[in-house]
MARPA-742801 format. One record per residue (C-alpha): residue number from 1; residue in one letter; z, y, x. Coordinates in steps of 0.1 Angstrom, whole numbers, plus 5000, padded with zeros to 4 digits. Example, Ala and Ser with C-alpha at 12.3 -4.5 7.8 and 13.67 -1.06 7.14 Angstrom:
// MARPA-742801
@pos:1; code:a; zz:5078; yy:4955; xx:5123
@pos:2; code:s; zz:5071; yy:4989; xx:5137
***
This chain:
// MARPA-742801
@pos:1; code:x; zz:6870; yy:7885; xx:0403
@pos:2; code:x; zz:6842; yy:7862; xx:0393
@pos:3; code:x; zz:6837; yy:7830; xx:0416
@pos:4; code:x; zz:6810; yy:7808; xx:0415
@pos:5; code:x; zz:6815; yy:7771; xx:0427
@pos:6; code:x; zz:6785; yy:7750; xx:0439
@pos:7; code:x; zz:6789; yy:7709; xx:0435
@pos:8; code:x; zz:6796; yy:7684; xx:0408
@pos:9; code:x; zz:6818; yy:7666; xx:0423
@pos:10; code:x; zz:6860; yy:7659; xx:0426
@pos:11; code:x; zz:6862; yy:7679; xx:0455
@pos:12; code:x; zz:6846; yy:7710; xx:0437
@pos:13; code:x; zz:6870; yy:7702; xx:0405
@pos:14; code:x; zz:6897; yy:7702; xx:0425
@pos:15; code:x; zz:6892; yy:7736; xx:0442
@pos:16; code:x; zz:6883; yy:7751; xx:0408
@pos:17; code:x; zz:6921; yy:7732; xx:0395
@pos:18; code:x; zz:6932; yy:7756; xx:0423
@pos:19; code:x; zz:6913; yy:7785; xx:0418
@pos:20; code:x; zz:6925; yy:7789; xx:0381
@pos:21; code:x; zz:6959; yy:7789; xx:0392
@pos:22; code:x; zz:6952; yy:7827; xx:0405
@pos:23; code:x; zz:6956; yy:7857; xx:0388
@pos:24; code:x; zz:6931; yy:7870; xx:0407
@pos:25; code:x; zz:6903; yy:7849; xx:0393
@pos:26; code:x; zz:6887; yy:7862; xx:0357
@pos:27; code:x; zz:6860; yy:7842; xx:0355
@pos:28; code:x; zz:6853; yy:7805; xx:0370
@pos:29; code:x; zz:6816; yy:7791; xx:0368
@pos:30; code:x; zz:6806; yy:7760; xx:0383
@pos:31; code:x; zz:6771; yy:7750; xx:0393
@pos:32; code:x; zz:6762; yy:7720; xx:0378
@pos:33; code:x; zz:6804; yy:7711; xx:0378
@pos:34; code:x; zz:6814; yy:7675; xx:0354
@pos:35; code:x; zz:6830; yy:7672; xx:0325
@pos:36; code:x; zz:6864; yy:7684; xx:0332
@pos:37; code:x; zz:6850; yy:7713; xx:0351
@pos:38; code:x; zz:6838; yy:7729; xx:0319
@pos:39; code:x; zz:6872; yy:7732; xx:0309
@pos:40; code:x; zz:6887; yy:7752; xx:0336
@pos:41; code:x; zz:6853; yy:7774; xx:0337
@pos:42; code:x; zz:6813; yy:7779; xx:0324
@pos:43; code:x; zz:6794; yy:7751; xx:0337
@pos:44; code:x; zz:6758; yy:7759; xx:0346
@pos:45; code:x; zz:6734; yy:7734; xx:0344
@pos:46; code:x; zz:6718; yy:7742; xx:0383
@pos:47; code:x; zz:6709; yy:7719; xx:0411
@pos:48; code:x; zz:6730; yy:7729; xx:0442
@pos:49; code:x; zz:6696; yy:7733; xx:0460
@pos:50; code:x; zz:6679; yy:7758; xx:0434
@pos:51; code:x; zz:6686; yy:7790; xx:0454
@pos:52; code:x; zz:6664; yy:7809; xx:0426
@pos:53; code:x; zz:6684; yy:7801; xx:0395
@pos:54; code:x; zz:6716; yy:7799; xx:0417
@pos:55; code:x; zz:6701; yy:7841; xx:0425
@pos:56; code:x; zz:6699; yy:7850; xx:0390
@pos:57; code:x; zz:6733; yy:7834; xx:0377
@pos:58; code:x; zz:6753; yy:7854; xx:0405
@pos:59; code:x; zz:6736; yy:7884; xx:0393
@pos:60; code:x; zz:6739; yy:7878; xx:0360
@pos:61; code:x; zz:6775; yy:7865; xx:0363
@pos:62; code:x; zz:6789; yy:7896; xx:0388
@pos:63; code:x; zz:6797; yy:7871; xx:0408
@pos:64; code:x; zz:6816; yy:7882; xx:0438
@pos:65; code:x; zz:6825; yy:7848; xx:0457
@pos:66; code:x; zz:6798; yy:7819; xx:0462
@pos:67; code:x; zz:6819; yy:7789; xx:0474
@pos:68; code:x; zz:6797; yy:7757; xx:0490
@pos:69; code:x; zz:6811; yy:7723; xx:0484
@pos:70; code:x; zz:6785; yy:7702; xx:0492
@pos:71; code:x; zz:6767; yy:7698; xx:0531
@pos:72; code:x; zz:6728; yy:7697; xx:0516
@pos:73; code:x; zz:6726; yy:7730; xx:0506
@pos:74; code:x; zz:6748; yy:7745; xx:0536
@pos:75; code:x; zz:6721; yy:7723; xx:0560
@pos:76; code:x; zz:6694; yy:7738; xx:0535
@pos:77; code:x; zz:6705; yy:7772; xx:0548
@pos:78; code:x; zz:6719; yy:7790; xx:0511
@pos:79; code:x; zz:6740; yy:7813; xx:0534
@pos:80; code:x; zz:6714; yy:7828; xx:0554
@pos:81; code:x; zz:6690; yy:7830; xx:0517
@pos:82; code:x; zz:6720; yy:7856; xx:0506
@pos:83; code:x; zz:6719; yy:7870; xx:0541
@pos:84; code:x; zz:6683; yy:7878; xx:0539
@pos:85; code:x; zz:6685; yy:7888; xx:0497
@pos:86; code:x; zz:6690; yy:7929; xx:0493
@pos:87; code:x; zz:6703; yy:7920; xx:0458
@pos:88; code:x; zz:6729; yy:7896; xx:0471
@pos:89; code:x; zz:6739; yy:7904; xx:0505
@pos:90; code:x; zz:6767; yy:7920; xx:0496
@pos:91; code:x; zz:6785; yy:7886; xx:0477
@pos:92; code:x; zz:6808; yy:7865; xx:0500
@pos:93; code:x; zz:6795; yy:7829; xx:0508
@pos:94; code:x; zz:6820; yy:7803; xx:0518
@pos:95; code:x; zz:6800; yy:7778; xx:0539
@pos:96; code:x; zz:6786; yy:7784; xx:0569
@pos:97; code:x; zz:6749; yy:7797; xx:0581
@pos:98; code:x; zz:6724; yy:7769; xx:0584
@pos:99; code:x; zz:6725; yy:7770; xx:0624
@pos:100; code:x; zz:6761; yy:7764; xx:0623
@pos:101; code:x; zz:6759; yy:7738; xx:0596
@pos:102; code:x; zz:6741; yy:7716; xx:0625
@pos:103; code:x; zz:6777; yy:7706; xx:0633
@pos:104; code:x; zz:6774; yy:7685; xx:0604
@pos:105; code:x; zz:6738; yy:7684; xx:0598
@pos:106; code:x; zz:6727; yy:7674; xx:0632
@pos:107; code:x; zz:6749; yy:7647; xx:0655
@pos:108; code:x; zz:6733; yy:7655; xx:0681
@pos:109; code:x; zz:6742; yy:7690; xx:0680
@pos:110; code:x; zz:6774; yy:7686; xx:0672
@pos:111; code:x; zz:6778; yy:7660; xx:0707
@pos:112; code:x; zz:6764; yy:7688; xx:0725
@pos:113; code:x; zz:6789; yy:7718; xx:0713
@pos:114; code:x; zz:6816; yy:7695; xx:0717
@pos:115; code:x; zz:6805; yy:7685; xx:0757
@pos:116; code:x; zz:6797; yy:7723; xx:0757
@pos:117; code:x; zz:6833; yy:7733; xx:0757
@pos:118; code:x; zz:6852; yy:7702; xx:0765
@pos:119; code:x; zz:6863; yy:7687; xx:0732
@pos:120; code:x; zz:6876; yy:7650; xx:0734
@pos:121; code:x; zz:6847; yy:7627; xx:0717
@pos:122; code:x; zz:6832; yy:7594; xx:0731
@pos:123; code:x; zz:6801; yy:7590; xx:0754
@pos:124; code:x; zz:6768; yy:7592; xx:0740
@pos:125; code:x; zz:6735; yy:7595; xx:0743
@pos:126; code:x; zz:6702; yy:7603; xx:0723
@pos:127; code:x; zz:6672; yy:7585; xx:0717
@pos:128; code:x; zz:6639; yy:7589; xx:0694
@pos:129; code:x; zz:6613; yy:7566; xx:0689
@pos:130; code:x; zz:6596; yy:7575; xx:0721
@pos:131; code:x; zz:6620; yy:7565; xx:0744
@pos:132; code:x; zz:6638; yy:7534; xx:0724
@pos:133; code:x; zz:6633; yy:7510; xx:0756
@pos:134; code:x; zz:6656; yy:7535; xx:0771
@pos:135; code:x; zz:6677; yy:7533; xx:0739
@pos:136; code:x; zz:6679; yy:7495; xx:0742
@pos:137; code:x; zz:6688; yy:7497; xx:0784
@pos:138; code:x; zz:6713; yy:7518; xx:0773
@pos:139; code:x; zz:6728; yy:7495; xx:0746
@pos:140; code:x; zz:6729; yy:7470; xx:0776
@pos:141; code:x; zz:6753; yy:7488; xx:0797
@pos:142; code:x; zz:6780; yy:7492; xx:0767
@pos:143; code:x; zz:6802; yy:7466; xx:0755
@pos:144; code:x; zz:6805; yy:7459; xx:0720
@pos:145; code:x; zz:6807; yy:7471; xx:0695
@pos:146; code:x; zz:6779; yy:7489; xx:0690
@pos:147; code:x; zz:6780; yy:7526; xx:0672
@pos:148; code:x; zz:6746; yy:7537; xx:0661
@pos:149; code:x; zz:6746; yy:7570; xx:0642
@pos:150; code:x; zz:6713; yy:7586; xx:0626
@pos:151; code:x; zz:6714; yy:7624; xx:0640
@pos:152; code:x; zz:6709; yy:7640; xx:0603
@pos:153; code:x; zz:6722; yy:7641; xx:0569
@pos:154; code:x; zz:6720; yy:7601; xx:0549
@pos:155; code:x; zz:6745; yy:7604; xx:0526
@pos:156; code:x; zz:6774; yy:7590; xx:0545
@pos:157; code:x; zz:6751; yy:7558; xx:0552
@pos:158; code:x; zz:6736; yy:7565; xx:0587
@pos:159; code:x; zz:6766; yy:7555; xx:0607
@pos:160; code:x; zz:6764; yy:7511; xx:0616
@pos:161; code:x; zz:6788; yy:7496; xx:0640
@pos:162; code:x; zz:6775; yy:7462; xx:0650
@pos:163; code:x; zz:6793; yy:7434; xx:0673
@pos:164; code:x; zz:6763; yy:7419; xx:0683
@pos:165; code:x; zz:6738; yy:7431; xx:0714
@pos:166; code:x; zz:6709; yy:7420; xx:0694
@pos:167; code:x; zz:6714; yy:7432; xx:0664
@pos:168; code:x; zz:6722; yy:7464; xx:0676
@pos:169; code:x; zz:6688; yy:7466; xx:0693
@pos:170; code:x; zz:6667; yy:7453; xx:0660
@pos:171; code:x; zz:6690; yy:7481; xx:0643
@pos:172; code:x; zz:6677; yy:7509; xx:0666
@pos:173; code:x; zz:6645; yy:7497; xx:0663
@pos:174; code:x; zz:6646; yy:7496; xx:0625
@pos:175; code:x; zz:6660; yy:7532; xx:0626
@pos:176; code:x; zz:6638; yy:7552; xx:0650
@pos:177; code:x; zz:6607; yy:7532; xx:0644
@pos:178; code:x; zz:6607; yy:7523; xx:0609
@pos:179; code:x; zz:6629; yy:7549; xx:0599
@pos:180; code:x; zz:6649; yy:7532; xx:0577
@pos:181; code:x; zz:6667; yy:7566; xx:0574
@pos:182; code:x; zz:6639; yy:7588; xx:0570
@pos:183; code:x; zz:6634; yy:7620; xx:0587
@pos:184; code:x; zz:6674; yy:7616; xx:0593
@pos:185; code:x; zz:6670; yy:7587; xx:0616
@pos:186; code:x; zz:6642; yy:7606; xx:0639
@pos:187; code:x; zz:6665; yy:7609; xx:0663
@pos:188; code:x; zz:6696; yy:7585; xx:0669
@pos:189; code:x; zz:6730; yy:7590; xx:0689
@pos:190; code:x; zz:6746; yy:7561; xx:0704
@pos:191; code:x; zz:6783; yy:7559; xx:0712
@pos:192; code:x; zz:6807; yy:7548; xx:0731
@pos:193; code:x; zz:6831; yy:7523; xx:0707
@pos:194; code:x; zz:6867; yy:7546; xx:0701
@pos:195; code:x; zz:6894; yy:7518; xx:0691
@pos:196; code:x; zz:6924; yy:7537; xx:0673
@pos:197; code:x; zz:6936; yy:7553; xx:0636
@pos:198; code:x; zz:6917; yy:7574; xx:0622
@pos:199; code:x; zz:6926; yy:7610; xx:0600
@pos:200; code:x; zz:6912; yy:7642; xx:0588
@pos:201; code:x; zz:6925; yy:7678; xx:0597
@pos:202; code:x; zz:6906; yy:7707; xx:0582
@pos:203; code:x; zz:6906; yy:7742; xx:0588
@pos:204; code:x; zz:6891; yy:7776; xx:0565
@pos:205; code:x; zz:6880; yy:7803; xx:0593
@pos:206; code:x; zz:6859; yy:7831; xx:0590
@pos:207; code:x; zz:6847; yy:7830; xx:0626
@pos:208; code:x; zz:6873; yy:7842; xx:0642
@pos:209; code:x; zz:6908; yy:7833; xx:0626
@pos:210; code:x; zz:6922; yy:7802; xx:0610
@pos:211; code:x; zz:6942; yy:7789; xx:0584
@pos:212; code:x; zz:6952; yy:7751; xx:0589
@pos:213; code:x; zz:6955; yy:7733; xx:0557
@pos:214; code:x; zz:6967; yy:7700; xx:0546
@pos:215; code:x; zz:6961; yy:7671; xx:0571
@pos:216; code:x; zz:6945; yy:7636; xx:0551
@pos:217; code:x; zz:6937; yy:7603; xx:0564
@pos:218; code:x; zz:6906; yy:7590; xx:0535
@pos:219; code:x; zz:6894; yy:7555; xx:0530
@pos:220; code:x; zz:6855; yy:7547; xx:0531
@pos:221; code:x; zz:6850; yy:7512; xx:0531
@pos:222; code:x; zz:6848; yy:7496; xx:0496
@pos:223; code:x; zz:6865; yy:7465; xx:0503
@pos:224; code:x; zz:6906; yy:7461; xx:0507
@pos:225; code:x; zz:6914; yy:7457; xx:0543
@pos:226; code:x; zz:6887; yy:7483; xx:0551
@pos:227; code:x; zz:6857; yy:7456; xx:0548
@pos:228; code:x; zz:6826; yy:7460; xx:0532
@pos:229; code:x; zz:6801; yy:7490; xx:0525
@pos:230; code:x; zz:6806; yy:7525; xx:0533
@pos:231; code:x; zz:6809; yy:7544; xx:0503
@pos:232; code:x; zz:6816; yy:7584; xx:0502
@pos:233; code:x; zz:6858; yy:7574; xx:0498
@pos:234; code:x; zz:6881; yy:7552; xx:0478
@pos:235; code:x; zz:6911; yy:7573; xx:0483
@pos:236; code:x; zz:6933; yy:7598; xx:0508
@pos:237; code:x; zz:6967; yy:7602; xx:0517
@pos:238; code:x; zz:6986; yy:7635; xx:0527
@pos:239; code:x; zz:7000; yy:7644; xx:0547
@pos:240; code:x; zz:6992; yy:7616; xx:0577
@pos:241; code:x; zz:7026; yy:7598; xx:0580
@pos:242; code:x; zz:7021; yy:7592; xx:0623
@pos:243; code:x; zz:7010; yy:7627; xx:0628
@pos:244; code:x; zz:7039; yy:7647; xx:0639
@pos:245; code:x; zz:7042; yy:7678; xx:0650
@pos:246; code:x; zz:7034; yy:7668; xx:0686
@pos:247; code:x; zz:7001; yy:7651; xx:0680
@pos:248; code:x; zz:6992; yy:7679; xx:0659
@pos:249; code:x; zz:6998; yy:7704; xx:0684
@pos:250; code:x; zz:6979; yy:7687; xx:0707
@pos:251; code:x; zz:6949; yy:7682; xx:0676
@pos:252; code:x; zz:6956; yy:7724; xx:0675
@pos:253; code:x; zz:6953; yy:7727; xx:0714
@pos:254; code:x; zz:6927; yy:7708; xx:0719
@pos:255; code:x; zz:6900; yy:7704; xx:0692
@pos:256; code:x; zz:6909; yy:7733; xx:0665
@pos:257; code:x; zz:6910; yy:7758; xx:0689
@pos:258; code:x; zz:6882; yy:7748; xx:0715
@pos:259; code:x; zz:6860; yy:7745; xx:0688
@pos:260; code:x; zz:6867; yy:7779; xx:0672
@pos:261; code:x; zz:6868; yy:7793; xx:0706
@pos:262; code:x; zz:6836; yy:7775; xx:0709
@pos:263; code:x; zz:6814; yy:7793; xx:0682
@pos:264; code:x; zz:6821; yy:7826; xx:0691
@pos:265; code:x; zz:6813; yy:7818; xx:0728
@pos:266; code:x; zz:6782; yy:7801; xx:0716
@pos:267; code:x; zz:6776; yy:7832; xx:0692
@pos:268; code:x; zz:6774; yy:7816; xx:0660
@pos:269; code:x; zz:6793; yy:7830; xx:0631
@pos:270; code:x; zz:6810; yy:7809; xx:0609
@pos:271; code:x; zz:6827; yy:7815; xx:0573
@pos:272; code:x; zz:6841; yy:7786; xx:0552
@pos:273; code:x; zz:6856; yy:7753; xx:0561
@pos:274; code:x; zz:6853; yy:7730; xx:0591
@pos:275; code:x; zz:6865; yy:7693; xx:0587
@pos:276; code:x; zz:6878; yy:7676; xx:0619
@pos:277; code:x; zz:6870; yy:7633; xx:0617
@pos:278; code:x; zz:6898; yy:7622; xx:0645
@pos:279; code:x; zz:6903; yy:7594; xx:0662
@pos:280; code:x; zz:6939; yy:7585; xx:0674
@pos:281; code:x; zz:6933; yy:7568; xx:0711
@pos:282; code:x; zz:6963; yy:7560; xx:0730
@pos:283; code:x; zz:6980; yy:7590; xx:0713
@pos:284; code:x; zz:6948; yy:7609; xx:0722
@pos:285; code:x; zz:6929; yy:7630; xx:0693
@pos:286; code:x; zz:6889; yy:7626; xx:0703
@pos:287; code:x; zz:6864; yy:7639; xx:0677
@pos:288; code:x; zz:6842; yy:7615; xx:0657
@pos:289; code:x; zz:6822; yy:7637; xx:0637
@pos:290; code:x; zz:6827; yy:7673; xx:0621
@pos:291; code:x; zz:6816; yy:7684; xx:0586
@pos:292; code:x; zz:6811; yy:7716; xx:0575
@pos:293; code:x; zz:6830; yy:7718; xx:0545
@pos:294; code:x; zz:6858; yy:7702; xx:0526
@pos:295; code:x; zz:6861; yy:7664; xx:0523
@pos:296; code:x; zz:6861; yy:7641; xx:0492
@pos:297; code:x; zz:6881; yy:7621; xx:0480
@pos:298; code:x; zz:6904; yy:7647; xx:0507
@pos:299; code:x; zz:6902; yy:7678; xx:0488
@pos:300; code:x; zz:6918; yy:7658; xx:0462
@pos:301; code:x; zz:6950; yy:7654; xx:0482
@pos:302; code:x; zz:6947; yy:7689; xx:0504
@pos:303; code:x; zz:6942; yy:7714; xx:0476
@pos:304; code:x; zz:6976; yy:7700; xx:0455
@pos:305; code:x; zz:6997; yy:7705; xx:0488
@pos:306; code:x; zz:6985; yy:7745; xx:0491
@pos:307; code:x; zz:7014; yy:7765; xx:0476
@pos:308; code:x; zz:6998; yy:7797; xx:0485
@pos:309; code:x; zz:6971; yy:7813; xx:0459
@pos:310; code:x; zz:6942; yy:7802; xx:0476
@pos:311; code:x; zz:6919; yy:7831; xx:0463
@pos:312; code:x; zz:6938; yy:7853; xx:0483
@pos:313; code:x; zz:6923; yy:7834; xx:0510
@pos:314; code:x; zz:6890; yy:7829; xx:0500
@pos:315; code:x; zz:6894; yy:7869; xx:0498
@pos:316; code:x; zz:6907; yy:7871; xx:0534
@pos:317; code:x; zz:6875; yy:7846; xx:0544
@pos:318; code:x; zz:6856; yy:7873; xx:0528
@pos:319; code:x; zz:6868; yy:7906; xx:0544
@pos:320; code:x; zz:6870; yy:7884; xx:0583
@pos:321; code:x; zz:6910; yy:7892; xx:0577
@pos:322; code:x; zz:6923; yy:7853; xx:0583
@pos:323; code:x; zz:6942; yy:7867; xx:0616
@pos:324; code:x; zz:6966; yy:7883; xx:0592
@pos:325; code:x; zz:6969; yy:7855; xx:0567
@pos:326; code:x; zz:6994; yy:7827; xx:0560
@pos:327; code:x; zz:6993; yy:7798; xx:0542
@pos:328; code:x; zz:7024; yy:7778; xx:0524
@pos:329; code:x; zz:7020; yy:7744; xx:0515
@pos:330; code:x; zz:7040; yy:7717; xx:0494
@pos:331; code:x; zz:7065; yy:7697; xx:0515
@pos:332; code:x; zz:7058; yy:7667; xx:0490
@pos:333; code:x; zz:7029; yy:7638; xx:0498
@pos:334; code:x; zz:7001; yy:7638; xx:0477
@pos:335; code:x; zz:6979; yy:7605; xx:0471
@pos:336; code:x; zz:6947; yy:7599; xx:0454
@pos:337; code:x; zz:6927; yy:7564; xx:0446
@pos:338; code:x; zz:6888; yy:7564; xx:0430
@pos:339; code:x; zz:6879; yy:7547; xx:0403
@pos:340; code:x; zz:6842; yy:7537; xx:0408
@pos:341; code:x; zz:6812; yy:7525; xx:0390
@pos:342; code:x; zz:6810; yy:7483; xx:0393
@pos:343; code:x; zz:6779; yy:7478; xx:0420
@pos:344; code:x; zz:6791; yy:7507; xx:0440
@pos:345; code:x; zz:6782; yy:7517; xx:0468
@pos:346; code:x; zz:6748; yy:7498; xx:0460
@pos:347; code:x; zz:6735; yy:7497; xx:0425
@pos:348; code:x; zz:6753; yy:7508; xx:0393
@pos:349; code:x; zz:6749; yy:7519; xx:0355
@pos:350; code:x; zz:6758; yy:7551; xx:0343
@pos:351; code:x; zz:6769; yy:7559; xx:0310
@pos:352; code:x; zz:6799; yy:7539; xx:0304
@pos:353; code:x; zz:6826; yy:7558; xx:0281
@pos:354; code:x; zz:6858; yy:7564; xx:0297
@pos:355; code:x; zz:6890; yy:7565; xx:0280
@pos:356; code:x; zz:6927; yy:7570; xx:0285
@pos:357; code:x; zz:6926; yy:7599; xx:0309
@pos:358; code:x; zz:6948; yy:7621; xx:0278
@pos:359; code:x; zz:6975; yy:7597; xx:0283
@pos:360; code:x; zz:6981; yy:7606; xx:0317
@pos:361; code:x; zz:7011; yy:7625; xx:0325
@pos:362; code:x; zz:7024; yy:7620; xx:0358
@pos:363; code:x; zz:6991; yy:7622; xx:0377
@pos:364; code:x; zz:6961; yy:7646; xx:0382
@pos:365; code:x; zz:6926; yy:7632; xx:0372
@pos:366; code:x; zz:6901; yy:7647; xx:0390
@pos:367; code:x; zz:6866; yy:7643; xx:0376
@pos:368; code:x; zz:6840; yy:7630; xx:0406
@pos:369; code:x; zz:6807; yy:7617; xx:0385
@pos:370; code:x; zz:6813; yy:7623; xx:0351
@pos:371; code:x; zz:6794; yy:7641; xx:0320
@pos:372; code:x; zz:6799; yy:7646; xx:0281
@pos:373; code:x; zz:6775; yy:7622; xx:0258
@pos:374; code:x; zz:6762; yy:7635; xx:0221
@pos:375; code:x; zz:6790; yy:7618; xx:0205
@pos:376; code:x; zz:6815; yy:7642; xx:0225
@pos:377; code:x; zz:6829; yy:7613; xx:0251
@pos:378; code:x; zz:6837; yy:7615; xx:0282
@pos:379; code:x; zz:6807; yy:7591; xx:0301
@pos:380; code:x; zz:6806; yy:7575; xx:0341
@pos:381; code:x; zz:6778; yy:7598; xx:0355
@pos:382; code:x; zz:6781; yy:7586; xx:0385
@pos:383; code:x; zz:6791; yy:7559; xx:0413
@pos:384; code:x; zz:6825; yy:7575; xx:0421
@pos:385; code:x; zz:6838; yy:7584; xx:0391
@pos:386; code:x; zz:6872; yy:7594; xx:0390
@pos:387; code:x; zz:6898; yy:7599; xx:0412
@pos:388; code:x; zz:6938; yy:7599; xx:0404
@pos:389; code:x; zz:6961; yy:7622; xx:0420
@pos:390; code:x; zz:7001; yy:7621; xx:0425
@pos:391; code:x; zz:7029; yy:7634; xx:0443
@pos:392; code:x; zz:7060; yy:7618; xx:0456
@pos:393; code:x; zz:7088; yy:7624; xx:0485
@pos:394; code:x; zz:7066; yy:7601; xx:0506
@pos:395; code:x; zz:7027; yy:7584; xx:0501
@pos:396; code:x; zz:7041; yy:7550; xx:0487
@pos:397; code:x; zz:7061; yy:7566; xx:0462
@pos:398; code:x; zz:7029; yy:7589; xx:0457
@pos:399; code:x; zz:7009; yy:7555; xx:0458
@pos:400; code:x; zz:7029; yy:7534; xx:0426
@pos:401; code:x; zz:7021; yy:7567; xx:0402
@pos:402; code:x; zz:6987; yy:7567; xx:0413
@pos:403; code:x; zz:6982; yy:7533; xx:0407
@pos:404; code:x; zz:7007; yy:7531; xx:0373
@pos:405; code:x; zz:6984; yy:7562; xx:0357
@pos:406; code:x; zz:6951; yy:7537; xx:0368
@pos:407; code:x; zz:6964; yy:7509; xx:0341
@pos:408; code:x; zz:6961; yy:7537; xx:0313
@pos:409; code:x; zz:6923; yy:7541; xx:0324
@pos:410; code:x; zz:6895; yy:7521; xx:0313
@pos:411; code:x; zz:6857; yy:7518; xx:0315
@pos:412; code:x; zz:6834; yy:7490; xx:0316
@pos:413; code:x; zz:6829; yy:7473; xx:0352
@pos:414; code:x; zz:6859; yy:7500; xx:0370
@pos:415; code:x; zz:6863; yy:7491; xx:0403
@pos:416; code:x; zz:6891; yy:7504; xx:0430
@pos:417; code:x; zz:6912; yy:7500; xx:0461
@pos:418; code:x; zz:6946; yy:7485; xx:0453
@pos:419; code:x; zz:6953; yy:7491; xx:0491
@pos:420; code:x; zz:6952; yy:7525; xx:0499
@pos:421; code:x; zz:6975; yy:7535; xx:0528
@pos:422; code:x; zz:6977; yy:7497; xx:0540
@pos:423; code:x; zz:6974; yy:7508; xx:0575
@pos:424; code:x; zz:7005; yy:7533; xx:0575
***
């Protein structure tokens, strides 16, 4: 079977590490894919959001699979342009419609589904330019701190939690009036503050069953101690050391199942994978946000704990047979830490020539923003560049590989967490 990933990133090289791992799979292409990519499959030289050329490769690849790893083309609507194709209706696309793909790509949506059918998340409410002195009476009845959060995609950046009453209001201003994140910020949510630990459970349904697969808790802030910018992730641990099985029951109970309960109530189908951010509040799971597919740097710490071939569950996805299916995992924890570009998350050069990754032996490297010059080197394409992968019986042991592979790695300006799972 030929499968076609789209996405450049480590999440996409670390499901295509997976994927060749079946005997299922004959041929891997990834659309545009990294460096390392095009040595577990054909890269093709494709934006993610070029549903034309992305047309003719399937075609002319026989591809049978189409799996999504990034949100913009899944909020861009890619599913429902196979849907609607005669000539490719009949390939399997794992990502979800562009309705359902509001759960990521709209927050408001997403607030109401989840008040819809009674899934834990904080108080809100939503505001748009027309109505911000409503927006700033509301701001006056919370106490701080303050969570803004610009209703559409921005890259990870539309989320600011501010102390101060003020700045909050001059924030929402700046947002809805001078949309400082474009079309994204037309609308904004406000929420309730959630004090508590936060981790990541994911799921891979095809509307109407579920597999659960490895739970993660990822790191986004660039600074140690969790200060500084948001960037896309430094680096994920898995499994979550305080989630036992009783808190993930009630995570099962409560928010997994509501919610897939909840799309086929609302009639919406949904094929591919749904991301649950949690919040841990007095040993209550509440939903912060859900995406609507796999997490990076998570999917570098989720796919290396699935035992079973995970074609055969694409496959299942495929043929709406995930009621029947099962799913093994590794009993080991897996950890990974990113090596990013110096600047990061704010500005950065590219094209800085990496070395020592050959050396490694006791860690997976996972390509994030990488790309092969003329001379044949392997060059930083990217802010997050890299991301280093290990097992051990439990996340610190996991940690000191992870961290003893990162001395054999070098490029100019590398920046990365030395503090990954300081909160466990």
């Amino acid at each position: 079977m030929n499968i076609l990933i789209i996405g450049s990133g480590g999440r996409e090289h670390a499901i295509a590490w997976k994927l060749t791992q079946s005997d299922k799979l004959e041929k891997l292409f990834i659309a545009p894919g990294n460096a390392a990519t095009s040595k577990l499959g054909t890269n093709l030289n494709i934006g993610v959001s070029d549903f034309a050329e992305i047309k003719k490769a399937v075609l002319e690849n026989k591809i049978k699979i189409v799996l999504v790893g990034p949100e913009v083309p899944l909020v861009e609507g890619i599913h429902d342009f196979f849907l609607a194709d005669n000539d490719l209706k009949n390939v399997a696309v794992i990502g979800p419609q562009k309705h359902a793909a509001q759960l990521e790509g709209s927050k408001e949506f997403a607030k109401k589904f989840m008040m819809r059918h009674n899934i834990p998340t904080a108080a809100y409410q939503s505001f748009t330019k027309n109505n911000l002195q409503d927006g700033f009476a509301f701001l006056d009845k919370l106490n701080p701190p303050y969570v803004l959060k610009a209703d559409g995609l921005a890259a990870g950046k539309g989320v600011v939690i501010l102390e101060n009453l003020k700045a909050a209001k001059d924030e929402l201003a700046d947002m809805l009036s001078n949309e400082k994140f474009g079309d994204a910020s037309s609308t904004v949510v406000i929420e309730e503050f959630l004090d508590g630990i936060e981790m990541s459970c994911f799921i891979l349904t095809d509307g109407k069953g579920y597999v659960s697969l490895p739970n993660a808790k990822d790191y986004k802030r660039i600074g140690e101690g969790d200060t500084g910018l948001n960037t896309g992730g430094m680096g994920a641990v898995s499994p979550v050391p305080f989630a036992d099985a009783e808190y993930l029951k009630k995570i099962e109970d409560r928010v997994i199942k509501p919610t897939v309960d909840g799309l086929q109530k609302d009639g919406i189908p949904y094929k591919g994978f749904i991301f649950f951010g949690l919040i841990r509040v007095n040993n209550e799971p509440m939903v912060i946000e859900y995406n609507c597919r796999m997490g990076d740097p998570e999917t570098e710490v989720v796919m290396p704990r699935i035992k079973s071939d995970f074609l055969d569950l694409l496959i299942a996805t495929a043929n709406d047979d995930l009621e029947n299916a099962t799913i093994e995992l590794d009993e080991r924890s897996a950890t990974t830490v990113m090596l990013v570009s110096g600047g990061y998350p704010e500005a950065y050069e590219k094209g800085k020539v990496i070395s020592g990754i050959e050396s490694i032996d006791d860690s997976i490297v996972f390509h994030a923003g990488t790309s092969i010059d003329k001379n044949g080197d392997t060059i930083t394409n990217g802010g997050r560049v890299i991301t280093v992968t290990s097992y051990g019986k439990d996340f610190k042991e996991a940690l000191t590989k992870s961290y003893d592979s990162i001395e054999k790695i070098k490029f100019d300006k590398m920046n990365y967490r030395k503090d990954i799972g300081f909160d466990l």
